[in-house]
C-alpha positions, -999 to +999 in steps of 0.1 A: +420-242-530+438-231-501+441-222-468+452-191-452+460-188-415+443-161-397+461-126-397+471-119-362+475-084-341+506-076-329+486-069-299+502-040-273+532-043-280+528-023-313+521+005-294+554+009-281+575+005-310+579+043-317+592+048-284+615+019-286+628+032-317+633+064-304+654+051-270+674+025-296+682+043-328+715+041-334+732+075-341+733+084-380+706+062-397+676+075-416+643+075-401+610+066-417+575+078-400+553+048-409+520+060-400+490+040-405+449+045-398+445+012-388+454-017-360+486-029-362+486-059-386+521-087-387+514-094-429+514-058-436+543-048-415+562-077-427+551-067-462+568-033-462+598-040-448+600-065-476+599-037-497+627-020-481+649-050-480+642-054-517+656-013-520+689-022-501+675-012-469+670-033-433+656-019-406+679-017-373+708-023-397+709+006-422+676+024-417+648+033-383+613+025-387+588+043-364+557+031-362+523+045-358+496+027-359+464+054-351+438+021-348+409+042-365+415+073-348+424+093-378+423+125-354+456+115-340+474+119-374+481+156-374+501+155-341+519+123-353+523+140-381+538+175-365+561+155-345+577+137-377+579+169-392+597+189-365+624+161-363+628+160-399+624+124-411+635+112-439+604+098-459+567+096-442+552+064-453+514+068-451+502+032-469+465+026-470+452+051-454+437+083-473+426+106-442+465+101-427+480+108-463+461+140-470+469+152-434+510+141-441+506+166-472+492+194-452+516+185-428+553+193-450+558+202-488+591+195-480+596+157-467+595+129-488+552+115-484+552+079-502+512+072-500+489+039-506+456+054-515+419+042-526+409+077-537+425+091-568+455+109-554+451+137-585+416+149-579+428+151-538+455+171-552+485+154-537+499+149-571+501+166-603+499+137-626+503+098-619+527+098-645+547+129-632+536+135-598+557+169-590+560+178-557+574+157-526+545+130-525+543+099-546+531+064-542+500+037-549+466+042-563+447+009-552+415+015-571+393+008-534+362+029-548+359+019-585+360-020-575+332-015-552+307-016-579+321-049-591+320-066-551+284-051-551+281-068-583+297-099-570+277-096-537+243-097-564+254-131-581+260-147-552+228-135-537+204-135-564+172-129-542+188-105-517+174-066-524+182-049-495+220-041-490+232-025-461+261+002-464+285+003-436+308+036-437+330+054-412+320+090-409+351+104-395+369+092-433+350+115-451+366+116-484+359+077-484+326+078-473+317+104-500+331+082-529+317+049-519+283+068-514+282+080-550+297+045-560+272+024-548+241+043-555+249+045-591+261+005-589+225-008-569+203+015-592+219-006-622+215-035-605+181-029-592+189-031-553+181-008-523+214+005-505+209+016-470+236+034-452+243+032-417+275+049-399+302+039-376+336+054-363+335+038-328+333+002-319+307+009-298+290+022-329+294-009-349+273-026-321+247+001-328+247-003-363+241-034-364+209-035-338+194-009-372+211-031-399+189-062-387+161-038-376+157-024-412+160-063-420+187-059-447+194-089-465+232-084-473+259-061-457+289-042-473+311-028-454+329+002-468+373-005-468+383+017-444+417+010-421+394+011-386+370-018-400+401-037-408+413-034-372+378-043-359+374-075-381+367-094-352+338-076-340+330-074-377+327-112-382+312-121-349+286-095-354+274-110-390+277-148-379+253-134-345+229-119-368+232-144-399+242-117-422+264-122-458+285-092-459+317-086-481+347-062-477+371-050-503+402-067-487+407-101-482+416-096-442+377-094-434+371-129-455+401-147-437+381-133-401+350-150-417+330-126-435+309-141-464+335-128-495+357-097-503+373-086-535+401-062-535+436-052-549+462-071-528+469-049-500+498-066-493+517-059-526+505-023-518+524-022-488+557-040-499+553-013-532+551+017-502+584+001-488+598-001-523+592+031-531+605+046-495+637+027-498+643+039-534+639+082-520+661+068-494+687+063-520+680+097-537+649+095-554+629+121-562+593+117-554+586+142-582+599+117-608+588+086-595+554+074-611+522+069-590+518+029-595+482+015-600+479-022-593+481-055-615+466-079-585+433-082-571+420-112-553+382-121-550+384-143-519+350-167-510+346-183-473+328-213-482+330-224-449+308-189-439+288-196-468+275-231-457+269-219-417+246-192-439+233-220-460+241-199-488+250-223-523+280-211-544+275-217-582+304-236-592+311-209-616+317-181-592+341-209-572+360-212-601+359-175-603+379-172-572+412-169-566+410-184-533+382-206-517+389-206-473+374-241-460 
């Protein structure tokens, strides 16, 4: 078992890094639009210029990052967006976030788009085929919606006598909340629980749905992966220890903050493969001839140490289940 040290925020100072790129680029080098829904996050940043390092590329040295991190306000993207395009870019990096990647391909058919997606990137028609994606987007398929039946499922074992499972979604990521609506009815009516959905895109929404979640007395909560829960993991945590709820995400983030469990690809590979996959157009790769990747690694994380404030006892064989038990 180990431990794992709290991710922290990069705080303000994230904010300013486009416009310090901007005033300090040095004259000639390449520029990537990095362009993320969520809060800026140090593991995730640090994961994707890993990639680029492992193309050839360091930022500041050979290659300009800008950074935009749109902290759930997916309604910010198509200006960011615009602005990328007009000053013509070299690649737009759009990792983990679906709403920004759709609105980076209805933004330019012509710049490079290297996405990390939960939806399946050929049915939202940004590629042809995974294994030949044509046109000038390619990237990660992480799977988010197709696990979710299997964390509901996890969520079940764990809480055998819980029925009642709240749904947290974020309304303003529509194609999400769709998918994980259709995923998660079909999963409870196997498994013989109630879902009940309740909708957030605000924090001062979250407070709101959880005054309904423990009003409707729900016995479990899942909250839906989407980039602006992952910036609010804080209020997410403290919320569910307040109101002695067991909830789950699908990315280990919301576990380390102290949520009950999560189960998830690792969204850190996906980032580092976004940087990969950036720093190899950079070199002259097409996106058209570079495969859409699906992942290899998913980690089901359990917070014991939530579990026994809860009073919640883990069957040893789910423990030795997971791939990493936080004390």
């Amino acid at each position: 078992m180990k431990r794992r040290d709290f991710i922290t925020l990069l705080g303000g100072a994230a904010a300013a890094w486009p416009l310090a790129a901007r005033a300090q680029q040095p004259a000639g080098l390449p520029v990537v639009g990095f362009v993320n829904g969520g809060a800026a996050m140090a593991s995730r940043g640090a994961a994707f210029r890993e990639g680029l390092s492992k193309a050839g590329f360091i930022e500041g040295w050979n290659v300009m990052v800008e950074y935009h991190w749109l902290e759930g306000h997916y309604d910010r993207a198509p200006a960011v967006l615009s602005d990328l395009v007009r000053r013509s870019v070299a690649v737009i990096a759009t990792p983990g976030s679906d709403p920004v990647s759709l609105a980076a391909k209805a933004a330019t058919a012509k710049i490079p788009i290297v996405f990390g997606m939960a939806k399946d990137p050929v049915a939202m028609g940004l590629v042809e085929s995974f294994s030949r994606p044509g046109g000038n987007s390619t990237g990660i398929n992480f799977f988010a919606h197709e696990i979710e039946a299997k964390l509901l499922g996890l969520m079940h074992e764990l809480l055998p006598k819980a029925v009642r499972f709240a749904v947290l979604v974020n309304p303003s990521n529509a194609t999400n909340t769709e998918a994980t609506t259709k995923s998660l009815h079909e999963a409870a009516r196997s498994l013989g629980l109630e879902v009940l959905f309740f909708n957030a895109s605000k924090p001062a929404e979250i407070d709101t749905a959880f005054t309904a979640i423990v009003r409707e007395r729900a016995d479990a909560l899942f909250i839906a992966g989407d980039a602006f829960f992952t910036s609010r993991r804080v209020q997410l945590a403290t919320l569910t220890v307040r109101d002695r709820i067991p909830a789950s995400f699908p990315g280990r983030d919301m576990a380390e903050a102290g949520l009950l469990m999560s189960y998830g690809a690792s969204l850190v590979d996906m980032f580092q493969q976004v940087g990969i996959y950036t720093g190899s157009i950079l070199k002259g790769a097409k996106p058209a001839d570079l495969p859409v990747i699906q992942p290899t690694k998913f980690e089901f994380i359990i917070n014991l140490q939530t579990a026994k404030s809860l009073g919640i006892e883990v069957p040893p064989t789910l423990l030795s289940r997971a791939d990493e038990v936080i004390e």
